[in-house]
N, C-alpha and C positions, 0 to 999 in steps of 0.2 A: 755304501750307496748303490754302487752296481757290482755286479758278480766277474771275479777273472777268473778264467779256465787256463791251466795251465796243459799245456800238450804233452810235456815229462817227457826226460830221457829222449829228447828227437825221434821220436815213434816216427813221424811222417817220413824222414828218411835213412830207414833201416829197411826199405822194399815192402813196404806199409804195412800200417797198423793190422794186428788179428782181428776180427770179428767184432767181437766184444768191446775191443779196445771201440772202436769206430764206435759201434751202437752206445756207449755211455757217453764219448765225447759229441756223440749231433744230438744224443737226448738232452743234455746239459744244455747246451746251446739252443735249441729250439724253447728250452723252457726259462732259459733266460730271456729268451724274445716275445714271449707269449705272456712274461711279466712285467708289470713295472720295474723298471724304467723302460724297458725294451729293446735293450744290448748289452752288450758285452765285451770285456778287453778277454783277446787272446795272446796267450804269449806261449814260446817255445817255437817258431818259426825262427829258419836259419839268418843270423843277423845280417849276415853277408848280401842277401837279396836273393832269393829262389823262387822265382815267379808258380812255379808248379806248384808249394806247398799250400798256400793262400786257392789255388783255382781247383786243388784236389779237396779242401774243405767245404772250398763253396760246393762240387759234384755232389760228394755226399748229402750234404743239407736238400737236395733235387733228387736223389736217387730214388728209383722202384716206384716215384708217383704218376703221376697222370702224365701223357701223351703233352696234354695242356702244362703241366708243371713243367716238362724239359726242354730242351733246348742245351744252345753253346753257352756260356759263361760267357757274359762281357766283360772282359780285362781293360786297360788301360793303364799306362805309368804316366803319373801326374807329375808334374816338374814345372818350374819358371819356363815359360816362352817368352823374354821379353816382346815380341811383336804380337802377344797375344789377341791383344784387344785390337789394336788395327786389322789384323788378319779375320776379324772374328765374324763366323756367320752364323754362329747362335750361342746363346745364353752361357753356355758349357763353358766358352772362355774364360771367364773368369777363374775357373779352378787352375788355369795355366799361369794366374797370374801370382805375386807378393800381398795380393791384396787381402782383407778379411772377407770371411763370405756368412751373409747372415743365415740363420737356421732353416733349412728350406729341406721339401725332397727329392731324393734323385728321379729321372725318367720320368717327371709326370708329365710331358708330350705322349706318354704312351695310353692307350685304353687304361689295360692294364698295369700298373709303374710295378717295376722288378718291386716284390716283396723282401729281400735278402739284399743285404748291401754292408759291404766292406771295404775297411782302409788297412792296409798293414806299411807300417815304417818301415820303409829302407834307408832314408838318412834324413836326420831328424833336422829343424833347424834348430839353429844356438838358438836365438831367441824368439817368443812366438812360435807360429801355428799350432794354438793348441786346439783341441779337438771340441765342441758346442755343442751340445746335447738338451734336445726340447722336446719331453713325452708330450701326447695330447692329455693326458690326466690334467697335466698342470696347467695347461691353455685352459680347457674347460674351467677349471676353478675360480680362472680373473676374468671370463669374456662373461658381459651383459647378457639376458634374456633376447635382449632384439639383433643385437650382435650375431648369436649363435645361430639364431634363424635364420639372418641373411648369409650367414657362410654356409649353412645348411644346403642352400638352394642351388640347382647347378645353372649358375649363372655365373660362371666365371671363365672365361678363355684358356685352354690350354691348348697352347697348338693348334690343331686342326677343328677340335669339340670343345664342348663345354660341357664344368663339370662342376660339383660340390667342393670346396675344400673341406667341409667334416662332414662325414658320411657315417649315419649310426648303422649296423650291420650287426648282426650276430656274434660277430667276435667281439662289438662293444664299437666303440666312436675310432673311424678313423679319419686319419686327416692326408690331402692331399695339398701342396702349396710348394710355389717355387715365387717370387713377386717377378724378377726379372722375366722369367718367361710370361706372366701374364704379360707385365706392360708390352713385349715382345709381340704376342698375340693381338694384343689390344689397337697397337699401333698398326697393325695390321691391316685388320677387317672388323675386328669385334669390340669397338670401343664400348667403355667402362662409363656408367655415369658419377656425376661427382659425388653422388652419394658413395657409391660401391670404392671409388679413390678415396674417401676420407677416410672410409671404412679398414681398408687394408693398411693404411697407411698409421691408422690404431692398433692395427695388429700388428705391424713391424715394427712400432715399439715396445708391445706388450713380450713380443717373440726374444728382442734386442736385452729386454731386461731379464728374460727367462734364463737367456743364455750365460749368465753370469752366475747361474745356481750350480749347471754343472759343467764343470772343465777341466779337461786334463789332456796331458801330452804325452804320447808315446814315444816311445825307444826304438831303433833297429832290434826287428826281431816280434815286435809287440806289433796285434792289429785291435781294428775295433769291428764289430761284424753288430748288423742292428735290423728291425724290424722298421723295413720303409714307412710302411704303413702307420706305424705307431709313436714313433719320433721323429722331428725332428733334427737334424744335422748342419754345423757351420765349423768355422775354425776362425782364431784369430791373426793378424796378419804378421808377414814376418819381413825379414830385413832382401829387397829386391834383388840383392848377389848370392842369393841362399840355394844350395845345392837341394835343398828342402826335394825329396821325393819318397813319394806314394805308391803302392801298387793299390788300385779300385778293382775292383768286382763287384758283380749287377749280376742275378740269377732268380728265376721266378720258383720259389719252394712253397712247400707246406709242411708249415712245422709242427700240426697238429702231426702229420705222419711220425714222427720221431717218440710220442710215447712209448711208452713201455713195453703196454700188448699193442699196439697197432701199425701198421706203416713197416717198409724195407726192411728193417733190421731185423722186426721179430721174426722174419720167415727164414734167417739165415743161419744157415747149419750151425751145431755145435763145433766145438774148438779139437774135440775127439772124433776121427773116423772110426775109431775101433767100440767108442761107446756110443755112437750111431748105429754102427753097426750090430750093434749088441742087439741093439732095441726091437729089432728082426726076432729074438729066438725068443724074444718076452709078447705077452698078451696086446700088449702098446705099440704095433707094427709101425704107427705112423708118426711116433712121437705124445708130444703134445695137442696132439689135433683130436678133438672130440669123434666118437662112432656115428657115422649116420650111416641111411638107406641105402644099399645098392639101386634101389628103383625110388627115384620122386614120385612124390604127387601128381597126378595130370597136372599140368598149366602152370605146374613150382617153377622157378627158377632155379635153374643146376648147373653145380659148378663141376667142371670135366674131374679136376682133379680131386673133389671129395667124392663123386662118384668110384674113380680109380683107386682111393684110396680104400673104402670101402669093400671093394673087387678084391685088392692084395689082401685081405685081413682072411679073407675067403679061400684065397688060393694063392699062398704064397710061391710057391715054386714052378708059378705059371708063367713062363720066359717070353715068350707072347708079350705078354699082361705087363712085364717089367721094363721090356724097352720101351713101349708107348707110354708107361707111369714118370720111365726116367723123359723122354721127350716133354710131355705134357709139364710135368715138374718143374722142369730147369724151363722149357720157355716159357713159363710164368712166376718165376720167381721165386719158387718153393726149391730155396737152393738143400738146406737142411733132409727136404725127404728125399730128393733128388740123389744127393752124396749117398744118402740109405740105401737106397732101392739099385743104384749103383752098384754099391760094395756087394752087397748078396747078389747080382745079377753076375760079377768079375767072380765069385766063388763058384760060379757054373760055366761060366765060359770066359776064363783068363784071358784068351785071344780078342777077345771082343773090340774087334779099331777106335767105332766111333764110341763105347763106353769106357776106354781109355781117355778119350781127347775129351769127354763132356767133364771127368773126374780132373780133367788136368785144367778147365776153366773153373771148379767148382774151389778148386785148392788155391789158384792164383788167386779166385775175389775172395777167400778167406785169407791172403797174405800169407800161405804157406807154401813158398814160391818151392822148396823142394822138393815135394809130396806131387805140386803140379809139374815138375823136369821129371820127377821118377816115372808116370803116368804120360810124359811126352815119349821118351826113350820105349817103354812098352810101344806103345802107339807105334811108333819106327819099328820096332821089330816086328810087333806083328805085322803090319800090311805094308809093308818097304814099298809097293808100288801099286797106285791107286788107280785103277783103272773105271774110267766111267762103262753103264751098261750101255749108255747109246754108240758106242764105237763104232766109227763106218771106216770100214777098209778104202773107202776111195778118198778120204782126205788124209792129207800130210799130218804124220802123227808128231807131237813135240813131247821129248821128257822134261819135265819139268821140277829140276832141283831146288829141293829147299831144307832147310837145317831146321834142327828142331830142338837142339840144344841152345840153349839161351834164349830165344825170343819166346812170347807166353802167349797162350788162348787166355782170352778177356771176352769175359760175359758181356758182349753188345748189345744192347735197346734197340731196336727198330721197328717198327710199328707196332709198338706196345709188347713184342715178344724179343726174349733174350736166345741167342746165340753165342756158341764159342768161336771166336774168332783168334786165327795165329796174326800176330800183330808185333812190328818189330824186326829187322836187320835184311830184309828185300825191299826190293824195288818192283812195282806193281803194273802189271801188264795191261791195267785197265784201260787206258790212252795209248797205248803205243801201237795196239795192233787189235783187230777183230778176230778176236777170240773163236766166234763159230767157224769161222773157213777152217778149222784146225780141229783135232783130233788130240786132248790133250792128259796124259796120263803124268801122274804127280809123284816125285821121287822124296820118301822122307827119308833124311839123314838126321840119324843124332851123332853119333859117335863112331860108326861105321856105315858102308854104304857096299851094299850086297849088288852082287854081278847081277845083271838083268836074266831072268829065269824063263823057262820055257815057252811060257804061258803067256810072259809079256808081249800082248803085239809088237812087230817090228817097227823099232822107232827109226825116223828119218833124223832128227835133230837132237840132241842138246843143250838146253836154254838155262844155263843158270842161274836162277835170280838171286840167292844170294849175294848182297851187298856190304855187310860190316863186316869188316875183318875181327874184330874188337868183339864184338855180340857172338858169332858165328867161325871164332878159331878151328873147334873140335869137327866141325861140320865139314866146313871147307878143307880140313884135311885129311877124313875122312874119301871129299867127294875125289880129292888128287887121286885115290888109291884106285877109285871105280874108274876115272878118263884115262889111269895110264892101260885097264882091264881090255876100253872099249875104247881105243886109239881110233880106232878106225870110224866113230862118229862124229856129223861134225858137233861144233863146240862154240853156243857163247860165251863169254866169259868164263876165262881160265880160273881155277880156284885158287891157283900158286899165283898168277896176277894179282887176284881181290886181295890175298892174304898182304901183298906189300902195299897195302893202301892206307894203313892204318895212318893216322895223324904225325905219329913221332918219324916214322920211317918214310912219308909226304916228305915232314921237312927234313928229314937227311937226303935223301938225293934229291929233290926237286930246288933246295934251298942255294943249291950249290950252280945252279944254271946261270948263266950271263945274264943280268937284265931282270932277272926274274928275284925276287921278296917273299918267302915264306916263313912264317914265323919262328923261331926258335921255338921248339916243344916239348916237354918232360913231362913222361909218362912211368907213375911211381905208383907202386900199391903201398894200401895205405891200411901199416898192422892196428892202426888205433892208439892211443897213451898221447903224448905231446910233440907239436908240429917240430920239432928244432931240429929231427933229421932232413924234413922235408926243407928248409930254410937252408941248411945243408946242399941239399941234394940241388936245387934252386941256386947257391953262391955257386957250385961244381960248374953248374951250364950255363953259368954269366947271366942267371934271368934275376933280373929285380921286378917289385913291384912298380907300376900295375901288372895284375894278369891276370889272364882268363881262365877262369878253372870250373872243368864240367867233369864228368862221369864217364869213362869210358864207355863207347856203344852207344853215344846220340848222335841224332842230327840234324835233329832240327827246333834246337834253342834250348829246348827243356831240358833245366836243372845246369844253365851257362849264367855264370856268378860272375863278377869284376869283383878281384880283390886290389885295393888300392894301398896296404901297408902289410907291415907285419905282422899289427896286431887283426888285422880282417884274416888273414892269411892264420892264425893260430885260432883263430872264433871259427873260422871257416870249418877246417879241420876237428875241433872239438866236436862239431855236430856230425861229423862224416862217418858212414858206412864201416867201418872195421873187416879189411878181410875183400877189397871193395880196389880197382885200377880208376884214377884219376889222372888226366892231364894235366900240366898247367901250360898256357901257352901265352909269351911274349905278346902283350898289346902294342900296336900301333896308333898312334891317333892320324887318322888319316882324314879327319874331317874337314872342308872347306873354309873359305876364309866365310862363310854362311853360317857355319857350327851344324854342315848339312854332308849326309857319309850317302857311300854311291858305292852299290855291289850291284855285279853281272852276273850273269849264268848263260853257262852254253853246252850242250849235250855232242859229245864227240860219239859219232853213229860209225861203225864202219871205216874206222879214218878218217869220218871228215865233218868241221866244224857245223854247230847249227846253232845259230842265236836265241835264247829264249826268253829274257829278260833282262833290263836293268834297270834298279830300283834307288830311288831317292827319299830317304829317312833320317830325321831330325834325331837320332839315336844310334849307339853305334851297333847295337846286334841287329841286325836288318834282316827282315823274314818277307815274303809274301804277301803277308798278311798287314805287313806297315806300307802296303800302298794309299791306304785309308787316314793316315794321318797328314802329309803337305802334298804326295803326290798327286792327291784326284783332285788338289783344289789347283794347280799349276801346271798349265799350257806347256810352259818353256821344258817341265819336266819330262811331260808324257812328250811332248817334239823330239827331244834328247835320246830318249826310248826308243823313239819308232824311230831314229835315225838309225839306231843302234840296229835294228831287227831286220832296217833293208839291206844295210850296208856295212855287217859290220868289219869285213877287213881294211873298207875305206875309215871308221873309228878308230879302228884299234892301229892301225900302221901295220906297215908291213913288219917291223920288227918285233910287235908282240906277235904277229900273226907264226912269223916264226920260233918264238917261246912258247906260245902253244904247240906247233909239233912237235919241238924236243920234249915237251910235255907227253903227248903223245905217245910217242916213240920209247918215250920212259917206262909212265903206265901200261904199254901192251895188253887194253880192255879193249873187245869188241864195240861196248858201253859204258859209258860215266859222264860225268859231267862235272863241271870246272866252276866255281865262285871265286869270280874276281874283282880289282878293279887296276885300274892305272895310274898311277902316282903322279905327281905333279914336274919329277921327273922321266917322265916317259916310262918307267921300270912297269912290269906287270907283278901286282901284289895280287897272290893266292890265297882264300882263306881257307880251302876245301879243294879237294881232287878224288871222288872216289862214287861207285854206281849206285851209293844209296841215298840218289836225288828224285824227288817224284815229278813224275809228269804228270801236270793238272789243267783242266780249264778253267778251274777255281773262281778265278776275275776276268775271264774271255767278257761273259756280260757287258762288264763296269769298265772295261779295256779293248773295245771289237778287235783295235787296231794288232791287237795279238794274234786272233785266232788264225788267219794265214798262215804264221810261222808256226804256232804249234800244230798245227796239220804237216806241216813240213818234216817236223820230229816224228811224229804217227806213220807217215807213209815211206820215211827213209828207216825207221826202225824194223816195220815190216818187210819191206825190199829187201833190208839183210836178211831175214830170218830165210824167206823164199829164195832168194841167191844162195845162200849157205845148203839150203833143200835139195834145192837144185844140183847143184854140187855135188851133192852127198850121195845121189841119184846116181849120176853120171857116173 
């Protein structure tokens, strides 16, 4: 009746699928949306709950289209709220609730409603919610001639406008319909006459009865991913104590892109550099790609890169011609000729920096994550220290270390062109300081880190951003060997400090402070075959289930599991990395008598504390980004906060204030920053203590009452840097 695609062998976390793999799995997918019925069950996602697997799916289905196609993924975990409906200030409640929900579609408040919509099972319930599926094929086939006209017409309330619920278009009849938000609308400003009520109210039984054609229920691990536009969606309801949860995703795609010849995938290199490469000494310079003109027609339309491509076939060994073919290439998405013109370009000039680092973003989006470390470590050796040409002697010069073993260039989108970006295990100087007052040359370390050479202008400072101990081992030991060379600079952040930040070694000596709660933590690599050592190694360190199990080297949520038994904890591990360091870390339930979790953060500068947030969320991994779930609708919360941000040694008491400096005093970071909160007996509970926390104004906006303190963190961050200058001067 409908198509399942299965993922196989946990591709999605083995440090992602190859090329090919990806372009069959969103071809599949798009053409199951593009048919009747117009979805699809996926399965092969990790049963345990990994929120990243389902939101890297959804990416791809978005990838390499329109400016207008992309955007962020909207996520959401669906779960019982019993206060749902009382709480509720639109339609959307209802999904929080036990109740059934009849076949409607998602976002159509929006102009345009997200085309792409998924559900993936994290824990099922026993009985009920199952999943309700109503293509417009099948509406059309029971709705009346006068019927269809009047839903035809955009006279129906959505939100702010008014619109069609079936809209014929070129892809064929779509439909758009939610009924709670109309009546929602309606009661509004836009009332309905009793015609157009009786009328819907024949469609929501026609819709009531469709949905008994098709139904079914997923499993942990299984999602359902569908075409907005083209079905229908409800579930049936389930018993009100049910642990029933969902991960949603909402993403605007086009899945005509996902054919075969057209759209992201086709442009992306083969699965061989060497028979890419090849394709240079044969008559076919450019692949696949048809010969045209070096010169258009007056008034043609030309495209930079078929002209360039035309130019190499001419003159291949014009090095000129091959940097601008590799730029032009890679930022428009022609990853395939890119890696080509590439490879023959490093046969002439091996040292080449930036056609190292474009090769080392070109091998990560192909998921040949070692090809892109081999091509980082080049990069390091050739150009160890990056000196801009605008260098002005009269400003304070900063070195600025960063590792390049382990964290990876990712091909970035931004205004329609792709860039390599290093992305992963630093902390980012974007907010913390103005970068033009400074003079700033860029230290790459992979594996070694070479003395400052002749040539280097004289640097004043030191700034280490390296932040993960875990991501950035090699790098950071490395960078010890260069600060004991050049003692005599000053130094932010010490590398033999960052190294003792790591999680496992947090809760050995910080767990062990008066007053102070860190969690027990075991940090096991993980050879692959069956969990019963790890269950082992787990009875050894007195951790029982629950617990928190993520991937060594994050840190900020992605790829953080709850495992709740043994058997989550042996499902867990089946799907796991081989070859690959994993935490697991003791949970505490520290929620409210509300079922409401409260985490802080504070940026220790210099010595000395600075408040930057505390957050109140209905869940317990608590990010930034769940201010938008009970925070922004509660006064008493944001009061709590901003008490927090004036005054926080009068919150916390004196005697955390004192657990934070022995914290302190511990850590010996110029920089880091602390998530915590305070326990019910006074104790302070640590979830985090290490530099790679980012400083944002992310939600200053939607939160004015912020932006003072985090100016606070920017101008004391700074001050260090000029104090330390200064210093160093003297």
């Amino acid at each position: 009746m409908f198509e399942t695609i299965d993922l196989a062998e946990t591709f999605l976390r083995a440090g992602g699928p190859a090329a090919r793999q990806k372009k069959k799995i969103t071809a599949r997918i798009a053409a199951a949306l593009n048919a009747y019925p117009y979805f699809a069950k996926v399965k092969g996602f990790h049963p345990g709950g990994d929120k990243t697997e389902i939101i890297s799916l959804t990416e791809w289905m978005a990838e390499g289209q329109s400016k207008q196609a992309l955007g962020k993924v909207s996520f959401t975990t669906v779960s019982i709220r019993p206060d749902a409906l009382e709480r509720a200030q639109g339609v959307t409640a209802y999904s929080r609730t036990h109740l059934p929900l009849s076949p409607h579609t998602d976002s159509t408040y929006l102009p345009r409603p997200h085309e792409l919509v998924g559900f993936q099972c994290v824990i099922a319930a026993r009985e009920g919610g199952e999943n309700t599926m109503v293509p417009v094929d099948d509406i059309l086939l029971h709705l009346s001639d006068e019927d269809r006209t009047r839903l035809s017409e955009p006279a129906f309330p959505f939100g702010r406008f008014t619109g069609a619920i079936l809209r014929e278009t070129g892809r064929g009849m779509l439909v758009r319909y939610y009924r709670a938000q109309i009546d929602r609308a309606a009661a509004d400003d836009k009332p309905l006459s009793a015609a157009d009520i009786e009328l819907l109210d024949r469609f929501d039984k026609l819709l009531d009865r469709l949905a008994h054609d098709i139904r079914f229920a997923l499993v942990p691990g299984e999602a359902v991913v569908m075409n907005n536009a083209k079905v229908l969606h409800g579930r049936t309801g389930f018993a009100s104590d049910s642990r029933r949860t969902l991960f949603r995703v909402r993403h605007h795609a086009d899945f005509d892109a996902h054919t075969p010849k057209t759209g992201f995938w086709a442009r992306l290199l083969s699965p061989s550099s060497e028979a890419v490469a090849a394709e240079w000494d044969g008559d076919d310079a450019i692949g696949a790609e048809e010969e045209i003109a070096s010169v258009a027609a007056p008034g043609a339309t030309v495209d930079p890169a078929e002209v360039l491509a035309g130019k190499l076939k001419a003159s291949p060994d014009d090095v000129d011609l091959m940097h601008t073919a590799s730029d032009i290439f890679l930022s428009t998405g022609r990853f395939r000729d890119a890696l080509a013109v590439n490879a023959r370009l490093l046969r002439q000039q091996p040292d080449d920096y930036k056609t190292h680092v474009a090769q080392a973003g070109l091998y990560e989006q192909a998921g040949d994550a070692a090809r892109a470390q081999d091509h980082q470590r080049l990069a390091a050796q050739t150009l160890p220290f990056v000196v801009k040409d605008n260098h002005d002697p009269l400003k304070p010069t900063i070195l600025r270390s960063r590792g390049l073993q382990g964290p990876a260039y990712t091909l970035n989108l931004k205004s329609g062109f792709y860039k390599p970006v290093l992305e992963g295990g630093h902390f980012s100087l974007r907010h913390l300081m103005l970068r033009k007052r400074y003079n700033f040359i860029v230290q790459n370390v992979f594996d070694e880190a070479r003395p400052l050479a002749d040539d280097v202008p004289k640097v004043d400072l030191v700034l280490n951003t390296m932040a993960c101990a875990d991501r950035l081992k090699g790098s950071l030991e490395a960078l010890e060997k260069f600060v004991a060379v050049h003692d005599d600079l000053p130094l932010i952040n010490h590398p033999t400090q960052v190294l003792a930040t790591t999680r496992d070694e947090n809760a050995r000596r910080l767990g062990v402070l008066e007053g102070v709660v860190f969690p027990t933590t075991l940090r096991l690599a993980w050879p692959g075959g069956e969990a019963t050592a790890v269950l082992a190694q787990m009875e050894a360190a007195k951790l029982k289930p629950r617990v928190i199990a993520r991937p060594t080297g994050t840190h900020t949520g992605v790829g953080v599991v709850m495992l709740h038994s043994e058997d989550e904890i042996r499902r867990y591990f089946a799907g796991a990395q081989p070859g690959r360091e994993y935490h697991l870390i003791e949970y505490h339930d520290i929620a409210d008598e509300h079922g409401l979790y409260r985490k802080s953060r504070t940026f220790c500068i210099d010595g000395r504390y600075f408040p930057v947030a505390s957050l109140t969320h209905n869940s317990w991994n608590v990010h930034s980004g769940d201010r938008y779930t009970v925070m922004d609708k509660s006064p008493a919360m944001q009061a709590r906060e901003q008490d927090y941000l004036r005054d926080m040694p009068g919150t916390l008491g004196a005697a955390n204030m004192a657990r934070l400096e022995k914290v302190r005093d511990l850590v010996e970071l110029d920089f880091f920053g602390v998530d915590f909160t305070v326990l019910p007996d006074g104790k302070l509970f640590i979830f985090e203590c290490n530099a790679a926390m980012r400083h944002n104004y992310d939600h200053a906006g939607n939160f004015p009452y912020t932006r003072v303190h985090l100016d606070a963190v920017s101008n004391a961050f700074e001050a260090m840097v000029n104090d330390r200058i200064e210093k160093g001067r003297a």
